[in-house]
N, C-alpha and C positions, 0 to 999 in steps of 0.2 A: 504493500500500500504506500509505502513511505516512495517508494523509486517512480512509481504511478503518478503519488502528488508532484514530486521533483519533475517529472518529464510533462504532463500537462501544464505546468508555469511557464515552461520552457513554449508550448507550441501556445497558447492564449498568451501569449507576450506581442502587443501590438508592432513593437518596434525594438531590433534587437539592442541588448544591450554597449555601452559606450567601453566597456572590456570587453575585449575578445581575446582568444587565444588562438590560436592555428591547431587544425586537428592534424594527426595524422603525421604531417612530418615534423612538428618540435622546431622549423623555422622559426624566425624570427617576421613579426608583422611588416610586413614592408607596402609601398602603394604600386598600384596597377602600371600599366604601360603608359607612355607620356603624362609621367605624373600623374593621373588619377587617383584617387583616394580606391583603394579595392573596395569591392560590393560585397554588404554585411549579408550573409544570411540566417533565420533564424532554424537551425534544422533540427531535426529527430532523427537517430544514428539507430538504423530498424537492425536487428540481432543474424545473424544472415544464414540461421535455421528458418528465417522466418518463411512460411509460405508464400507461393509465387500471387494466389486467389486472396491472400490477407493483405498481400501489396496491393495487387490490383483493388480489393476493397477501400485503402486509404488513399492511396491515391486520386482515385473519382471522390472521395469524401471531401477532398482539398488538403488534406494534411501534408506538409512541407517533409518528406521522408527523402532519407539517404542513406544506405547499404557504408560500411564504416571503409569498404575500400574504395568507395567513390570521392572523401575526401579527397585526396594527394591531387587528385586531379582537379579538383574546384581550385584549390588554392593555387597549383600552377596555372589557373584559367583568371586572376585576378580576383577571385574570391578569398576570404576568410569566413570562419564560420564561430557561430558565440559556442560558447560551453556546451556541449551538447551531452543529451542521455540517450545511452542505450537501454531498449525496452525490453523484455521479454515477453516475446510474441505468446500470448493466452489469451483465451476467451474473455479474460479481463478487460485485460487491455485494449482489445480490438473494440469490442463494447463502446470503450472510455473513449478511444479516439475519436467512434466514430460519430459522437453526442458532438464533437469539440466545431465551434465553427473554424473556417477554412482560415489560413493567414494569407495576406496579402505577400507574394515571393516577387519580389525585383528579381528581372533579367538582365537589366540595362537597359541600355534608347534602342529600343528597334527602328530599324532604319528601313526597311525596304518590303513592300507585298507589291507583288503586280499577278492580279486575276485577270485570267479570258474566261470566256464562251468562246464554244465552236464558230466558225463564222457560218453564218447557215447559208444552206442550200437555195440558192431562190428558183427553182423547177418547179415550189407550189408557194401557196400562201401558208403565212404561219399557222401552227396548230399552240394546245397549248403547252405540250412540253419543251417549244421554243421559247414558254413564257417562263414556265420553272426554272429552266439553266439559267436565266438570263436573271431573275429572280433570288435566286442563290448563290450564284457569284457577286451579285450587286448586294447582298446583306453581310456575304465576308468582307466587299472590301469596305461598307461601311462600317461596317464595327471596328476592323484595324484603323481606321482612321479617327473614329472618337476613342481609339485606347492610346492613342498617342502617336504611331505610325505614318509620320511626315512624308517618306516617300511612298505613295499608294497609289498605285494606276491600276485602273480598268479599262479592257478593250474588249471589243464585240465588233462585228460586222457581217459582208457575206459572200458569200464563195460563188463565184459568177461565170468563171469559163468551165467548159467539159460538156461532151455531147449529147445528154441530158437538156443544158440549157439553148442550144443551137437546133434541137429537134423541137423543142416546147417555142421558141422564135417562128420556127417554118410554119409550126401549125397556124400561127395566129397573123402570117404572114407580115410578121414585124422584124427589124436586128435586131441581131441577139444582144448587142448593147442597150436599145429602147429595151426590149423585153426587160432586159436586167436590171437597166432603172429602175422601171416600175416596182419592180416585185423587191425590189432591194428598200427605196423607199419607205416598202407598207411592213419593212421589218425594222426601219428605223424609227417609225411611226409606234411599232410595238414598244420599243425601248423606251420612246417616250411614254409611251402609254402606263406602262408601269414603274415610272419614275426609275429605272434605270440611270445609275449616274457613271454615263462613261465618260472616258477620258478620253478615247479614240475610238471612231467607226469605219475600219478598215473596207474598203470594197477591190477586189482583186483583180479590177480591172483601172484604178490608180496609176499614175505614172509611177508614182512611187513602188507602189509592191511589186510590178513589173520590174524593178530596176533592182530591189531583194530577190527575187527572183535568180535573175540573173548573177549576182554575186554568189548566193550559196549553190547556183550550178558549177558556177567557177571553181569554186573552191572543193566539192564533191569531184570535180576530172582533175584537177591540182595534185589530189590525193590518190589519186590512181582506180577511182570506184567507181568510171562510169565506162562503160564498154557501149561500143554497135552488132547488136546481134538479131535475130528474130525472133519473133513469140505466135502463139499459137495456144487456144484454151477456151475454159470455158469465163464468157465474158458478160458482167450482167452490166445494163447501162443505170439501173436506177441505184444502182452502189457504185457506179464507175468504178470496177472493181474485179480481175481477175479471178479465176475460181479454181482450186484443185480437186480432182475426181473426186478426193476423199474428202471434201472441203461439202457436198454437197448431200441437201437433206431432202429424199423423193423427189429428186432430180432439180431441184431449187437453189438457188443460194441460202446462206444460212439465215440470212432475213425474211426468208418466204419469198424474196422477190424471182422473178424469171431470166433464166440464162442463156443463150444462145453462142453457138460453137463457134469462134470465130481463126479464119485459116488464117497460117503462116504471116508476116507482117514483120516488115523491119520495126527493129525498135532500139534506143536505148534500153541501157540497163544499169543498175543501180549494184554494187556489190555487198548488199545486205547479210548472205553466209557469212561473208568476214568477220559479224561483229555477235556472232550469235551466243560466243563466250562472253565478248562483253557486256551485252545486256542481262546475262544472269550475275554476272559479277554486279551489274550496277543495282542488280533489285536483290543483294546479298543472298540470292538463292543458294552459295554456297555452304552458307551453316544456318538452314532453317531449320534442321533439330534443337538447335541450341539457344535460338530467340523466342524472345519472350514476344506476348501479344503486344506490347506496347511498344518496346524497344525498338520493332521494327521501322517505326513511325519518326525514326531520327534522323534526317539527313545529313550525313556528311561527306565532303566533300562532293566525289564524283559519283552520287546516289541521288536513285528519285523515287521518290514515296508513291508508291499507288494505294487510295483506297476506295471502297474497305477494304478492310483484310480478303474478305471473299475472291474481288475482281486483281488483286494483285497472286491472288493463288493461281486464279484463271491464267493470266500474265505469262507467269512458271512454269506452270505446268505444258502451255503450249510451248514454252522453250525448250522444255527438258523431253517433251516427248516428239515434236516434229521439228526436222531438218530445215532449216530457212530456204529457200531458193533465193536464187538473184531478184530482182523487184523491176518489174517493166515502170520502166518510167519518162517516155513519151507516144505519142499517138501519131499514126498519119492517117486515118481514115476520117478525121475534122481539122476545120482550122481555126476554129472558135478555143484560143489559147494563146498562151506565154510561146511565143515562137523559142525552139533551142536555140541558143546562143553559136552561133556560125556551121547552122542547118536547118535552114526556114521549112525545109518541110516538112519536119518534127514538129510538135507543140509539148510542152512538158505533160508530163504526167499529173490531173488535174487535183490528186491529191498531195503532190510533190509540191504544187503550187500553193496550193491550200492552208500547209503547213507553214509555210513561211508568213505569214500572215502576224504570226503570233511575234515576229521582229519587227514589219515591217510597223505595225501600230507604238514602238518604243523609238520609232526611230533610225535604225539599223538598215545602211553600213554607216551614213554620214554623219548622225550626232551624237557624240561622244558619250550623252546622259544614256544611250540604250544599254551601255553595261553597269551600269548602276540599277536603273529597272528594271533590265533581267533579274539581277541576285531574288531569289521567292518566289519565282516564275512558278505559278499553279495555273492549273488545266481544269477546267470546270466541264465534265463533257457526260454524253448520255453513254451508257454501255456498249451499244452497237456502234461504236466508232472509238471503242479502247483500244483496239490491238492496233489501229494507224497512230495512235497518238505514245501507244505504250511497247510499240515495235520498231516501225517505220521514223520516226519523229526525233526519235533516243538516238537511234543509230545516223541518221544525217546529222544529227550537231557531233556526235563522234567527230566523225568522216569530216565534216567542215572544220573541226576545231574551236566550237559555239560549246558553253557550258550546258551540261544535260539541264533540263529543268525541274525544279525541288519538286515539284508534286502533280500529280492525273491523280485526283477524285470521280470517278464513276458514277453517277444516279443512275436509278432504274429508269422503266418503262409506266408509262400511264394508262390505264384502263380504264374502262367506264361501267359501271353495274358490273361489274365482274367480265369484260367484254374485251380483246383487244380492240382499241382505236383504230378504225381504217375507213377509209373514204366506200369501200364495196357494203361496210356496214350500214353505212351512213348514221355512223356516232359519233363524228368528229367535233371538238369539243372549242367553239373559235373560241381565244384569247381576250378578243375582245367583248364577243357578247357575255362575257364573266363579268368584265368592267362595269357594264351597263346592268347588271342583274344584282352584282351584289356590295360595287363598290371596288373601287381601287385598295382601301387597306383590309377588308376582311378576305379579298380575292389572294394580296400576298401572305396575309396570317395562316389560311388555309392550304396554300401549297407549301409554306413552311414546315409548317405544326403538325401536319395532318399523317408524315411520313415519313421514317427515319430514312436518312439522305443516302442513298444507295440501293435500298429494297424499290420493290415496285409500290405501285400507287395506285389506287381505285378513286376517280372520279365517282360522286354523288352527288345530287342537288341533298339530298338528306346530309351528307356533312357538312355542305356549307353552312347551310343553314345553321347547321347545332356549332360551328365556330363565329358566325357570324352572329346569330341570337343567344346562344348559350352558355359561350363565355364573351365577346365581344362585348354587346352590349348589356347583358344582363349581371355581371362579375367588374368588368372593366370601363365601361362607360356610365355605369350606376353612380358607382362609387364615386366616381369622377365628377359626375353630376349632382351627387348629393352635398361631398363636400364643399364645390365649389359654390353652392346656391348659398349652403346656409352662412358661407363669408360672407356674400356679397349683403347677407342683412346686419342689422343692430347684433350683437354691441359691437362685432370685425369692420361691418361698411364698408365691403368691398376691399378693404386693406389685410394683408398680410400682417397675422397677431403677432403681439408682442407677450413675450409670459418671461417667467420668472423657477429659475430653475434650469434641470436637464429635462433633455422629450424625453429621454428616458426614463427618467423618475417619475413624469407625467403618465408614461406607455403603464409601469408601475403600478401609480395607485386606480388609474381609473379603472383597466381591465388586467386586472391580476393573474386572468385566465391566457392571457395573451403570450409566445413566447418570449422571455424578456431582452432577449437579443434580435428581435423583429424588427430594428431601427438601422442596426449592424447588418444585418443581412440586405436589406436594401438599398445600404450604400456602398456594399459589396458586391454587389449580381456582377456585377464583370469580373469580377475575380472567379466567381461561381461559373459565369458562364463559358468563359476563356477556354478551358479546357477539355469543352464539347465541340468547339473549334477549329480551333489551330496550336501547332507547336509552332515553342521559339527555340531555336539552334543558335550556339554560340559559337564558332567555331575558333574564331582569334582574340577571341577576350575582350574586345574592343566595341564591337556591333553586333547587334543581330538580325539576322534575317528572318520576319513573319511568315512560316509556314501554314498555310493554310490544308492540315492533314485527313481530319473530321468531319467540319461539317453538320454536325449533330443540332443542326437547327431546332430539330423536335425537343432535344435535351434541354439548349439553353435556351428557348423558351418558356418549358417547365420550370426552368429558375424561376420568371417572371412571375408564373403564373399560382407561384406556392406564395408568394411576399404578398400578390392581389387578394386571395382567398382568407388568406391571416389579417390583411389590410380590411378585408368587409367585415369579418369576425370582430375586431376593436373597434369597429364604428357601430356594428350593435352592439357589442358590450358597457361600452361608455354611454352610449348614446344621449349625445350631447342633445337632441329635441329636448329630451324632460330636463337637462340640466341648464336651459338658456331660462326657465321659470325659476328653478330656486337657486343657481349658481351660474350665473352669465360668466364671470374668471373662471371658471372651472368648465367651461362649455369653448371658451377660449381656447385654454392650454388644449382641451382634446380636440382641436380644429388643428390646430399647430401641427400634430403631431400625426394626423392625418392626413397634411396639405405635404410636410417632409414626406411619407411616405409613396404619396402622388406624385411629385416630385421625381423621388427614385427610379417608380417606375415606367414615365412618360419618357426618362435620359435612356432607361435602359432600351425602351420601344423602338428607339431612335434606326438603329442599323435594320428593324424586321417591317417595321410602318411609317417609314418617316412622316408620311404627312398626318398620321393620327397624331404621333407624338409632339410634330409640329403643333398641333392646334390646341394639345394640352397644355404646353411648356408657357404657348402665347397666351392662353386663360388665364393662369395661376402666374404669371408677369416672371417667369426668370430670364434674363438677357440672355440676346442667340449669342454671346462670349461666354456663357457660362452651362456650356448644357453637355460638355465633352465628358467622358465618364473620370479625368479625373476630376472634374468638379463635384464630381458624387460626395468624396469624403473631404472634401474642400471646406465645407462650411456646415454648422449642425441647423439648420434653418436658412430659409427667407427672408433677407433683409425684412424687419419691421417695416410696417409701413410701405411696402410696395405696392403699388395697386393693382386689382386684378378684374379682369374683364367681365362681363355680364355672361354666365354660363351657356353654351348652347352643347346641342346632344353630340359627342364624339362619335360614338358608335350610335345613328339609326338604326331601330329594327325593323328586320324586313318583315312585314306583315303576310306575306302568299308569294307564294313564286307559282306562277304556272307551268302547263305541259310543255310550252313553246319556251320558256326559261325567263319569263318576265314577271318582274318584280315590282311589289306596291313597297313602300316605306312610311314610317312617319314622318321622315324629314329628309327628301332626297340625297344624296350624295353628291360631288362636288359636279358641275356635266364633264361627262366622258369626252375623251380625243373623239376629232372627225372621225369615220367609220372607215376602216384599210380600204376599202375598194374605192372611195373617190379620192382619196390619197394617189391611189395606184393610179385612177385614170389623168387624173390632173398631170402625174408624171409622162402618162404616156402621150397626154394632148403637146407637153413641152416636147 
């Protein structure tokens, strides 16, 4: 019991302490590289009997834990660590950690995330699992950027050459460049449409991507990888995409789509066998007995994280069981393409094209800032196009001399009633008529929340609904509306209270029932959330790079959504109604401490609904300088006396959705973007 109470002081210690000693090596405390002060950490030194399932339990808990041979190495990485205790791993203890809440762990300044999306295909119009990726790339890179992550680029755009697009032009007897406007447009349309904050919108028919292009072809023949030979196979056009006999499922490609035998054909070729040691070497397939389920998810150096765990197995396993062959990699039977660089009558290979996409939007070959936002390079892509991004993709920055990129995340597939999605069903699900049915933030809260990021997805009007009405507004927009009204009257008047005391003390006596660290947890949730995520990797002691590994939207939402539910719980238990008759100060203080806890969770909304959060933050008056998550634990309140707006509903509830997908509300939602198809036509009238 006595080693128990010594190592919980140790982990509820807010801020380590001002002695420290060095574990491990008996060195002497010295400062980090270019004089830095080294970063203190507060650790728990885990007994290294202990279970692999006990670790994994504390560590999702939040507990700051480290194995005692992992010291020597923090401290040569610019760390020092306070006094630490070793625990002995028992049912005790495990208990006891796992009540403790999480400490806040310094990595340093991370310096750099840059997220894609796939650049999409413009052959059709969008669907909505164009809206998901696009969706969940765009909520990683907002959160690294309110956790402090200065350098943050997102890019998206759309893949416009290959014979796909030059057959869909002929039918509609338009160029394939008009055509591609069009359709490229009513995807840029989409980006806006769900607030999408990119930083670049790449389209593949750019002077510029033309001109990367060309360089990473230069530098793939430089390297000796690109030979002229012929090809012959099975070729499907709606995968632009070669097929091996054994590649094929009842005589299909493996998407279900249709193949056709196509003869002999010159072609480049790409030297892909070459590197098929290296890419199990980069995805450390060669000691998968020996790692752990977490560990894998650490990037270093010349590694790249595939998740989840499931699709980087997939990954592997194709490595280690089929022979690469060479990779055709131009076409002559279209000219709708990147001409080969001194042989026009080639056009590259439309996925060889494709790929470079992901340079050409950082910049790449002529502004020097593109190797800076590469360093985090994460891939946001649907499953059915992992093995070009976690095969094909690896092996040309090899080959070029380009750093592999830190991480490919996978999501599933989208289904409707249990259905798959396809146009012959005709269940296809537009992107936009969701906007128009249920609203722009319950449409993103729902493809968040609704699925852990990687499984597949079942589309239902019955879920939205029950995210839109059921915790939306009935949980989250209540609460929000209750508190906010009852400021705006006598004795607050619309002002931001003043009290006297701690909120905590307040949290305390009014609802006893409440947990008493409910105030802490709130203006932690990024701490909480963080490592449903992304990992940070240190590699030179100095910076870090935001790895974006997880993804677990589903998880760190559920942070939010446990602080909301404990938030409605203290506002009935207090319930400041009957206390504004016989105690108006004491109907005060539990408005305060109500308003913080709104507060909390409108900053943390910020990266999954910005504009819900927007319109909370603008209610309850906190300046847009102070709404980044470290102003979470920045301040215990609301400037006194700040003013706050006249409440209106955050979340409307939809009152009926019908069969056709149209919805009544109390209070409409903001109006929806033009509709993609006069988008698309206005494009094609220019």
């Amino acid at each position: 019991r006595d080693e128990l109470s010594r190592a919980m002081t140790v982990l509820t210690a807010k801020m380590p302490q001002t002695s420290t000693t060095e574990a491990s090596t008996g060195r002497r405390r010295r400062r980090g590289r270019c004089g830095a002060p080294r970063r203190t950490l507060g650790l728990v030194v885990m007994a290294s009997c202990a279970a692999k399932t006990t670790v994994r339990a504390l560590v999702h808990s939040g507990a700051p834990l480290i194995s005692s041979k992992k010291t020597t190495a923090l401290c040569r990485r610019g760390f020092s660590t306070t006094t630490t205790t070793t625990l002995p791993m028992n049912a005790v203890t495990q208990r006891a950690l796992l009540r403790l809440p999480p400490l806040r762990m310094s990595t340093g300044p991370r310096d750099s995330l840059y997220v894609t999306t796939p650049i999409y295909y413009v052959n059709a119009a969008p669907h909505v699992g164009h809206a998901y990726t696009s969706v969940a790339a765009d909520a990683a890179a907002r959160f690294a950027r309110l956790d402090g992550t200065p350098c943050t680029f997102l890019a998206t755009g759309t893949d416009e050459h290959g014979e796909k697009v030059e057959e869909s032009a002929r039918a509609q007897g338009v160029e394939p460049l008009e055509f591609a406007t069009s359709v490229s447009t009513t995807f840029r349309q989409l980006a806006d449409a769900y607030d999408v904050s990119y930083d670049a919108f790449v389209r593949t028919t750019d002077a510029a991507h033309k001109k990367t292009v060309e360089d990473i072809w230069s530098k793939l023949v430089a390297a000796g990888d690109i030979y002229l030979g012929a090809y012959e196979g099975w070729y499907c056009v709606r995968d632009e995409c070669y097929y091996a006999e054994s590649d094929l499922v009842d005589g299909k490609a493996p998407t279900g789509a249709e193949v056709e035998w196509r003869e002999k054909e010159p072609s480049y070729f790409f030297r892909l066998s070459k590197y098929q040691d290296a890419l199990l070497e980069l995805y450390g397939a060669a000691d998968d007995e020996s790692e752990s389920e977490s560990s894998w998810s650490l990037a270093k150096g010349q590694r790249t994280t595939i998740a989840p765990m499931s699709r980087r197995n997939e990954v592997v396993s194709f490595l280690k069981t089929e022979t690469l062959r060479d990779l055709s990699v131009s076409r002559t039977t279209f000219t709708w393409g990147v001409p080969v660089p001194g042989d026009a009558d080639h056009v590259v290979y439309v996925w060889i094209d494709a790929l470079c996409n992901y340079l050409t939007a950082i910049g790449y070959p002529d502004h020097k800032e593109w190797q800076e936002r590469w360093r985090g390079a994460t891939h946001v892509v649907g499953k059915d196009i992992l093995r070009f991004h976690a095969v094909y993709w690896p092996a040309m920055c090899l080959s070029a001399g380009i750093p592999v990129p830190e991480a490919i995340v996978a999501h599933g597939w989208w289904t409707k009633d249990g259905e798959k999605i396809s146009k012959s069903l005709g269940n296809v699900v537009d992107p936009f008529d969701l906007l128009d049915t249920y609203g722009l933030d319950a449409t993103r809260y729902f493809l968040l929340a609704d699925v852990p990021f990687g499984a597949d997805g079942d589309f239902s009007q019955r879920a939205v609904l029950a995210a839109a009405n059921g915790y939306l507004a009935n949980a989250v927009g209540n609460f929000a509306q209750r508190v906010c009204t009852m400021l705006t009257k006598a004795p607050c008047a619309g002002v931001a209270p003043e009290v006297e005391g701690s909120l905590a003390e307040i949290l305390a006596k009014h609802a006893p029932d409440s947990p008493p660290d409910l105030l802490e947890t709130a203006r932690t949730l990024p701490d909480r959330m963080r490592p449903h995520l992304y990992t940070s990797s240190n590699d030179d002691g100095s910076t870090t790079t935001t790895t974006t590994t997880n993804l677990r939207f589903d998880l760190a939402l559920r942070e939010i959504e446990a602080v909301v539910r404990e938030a409605n719980r203290y506002f009935d238990s207090a319930k400041p109604w009957t206390l504004k008759k016989t105690d108006p100060a004491a109907m005060t203080d539990v408005l305060a401490v109500a308003l913080e806890l709104l507060r909390c969770v409108a900053i943390a909304y910020q990266p999954f609904m910005p504009r819900a959060a927007e319109r909370m933050l603008d209610q309850i008056g906190v300046p847009p300088d102070e709404r980044s998550f470290a102003d979470l634990a920045a301040r215990e309140c609301l400037e006194p006396g700040t003013p706050l707006q006249k409440p209106t509903p955050i979340f409307p509830k939809i009152e009926s959705v019908g069969e056709d997908g149209d919805a009544g509300a109390s209070a409409p939602p903001p109006p929806p973007p033009p509709k993609k198809q006069k988008v698309a036509a206005a494009a094609a009238s220019k």
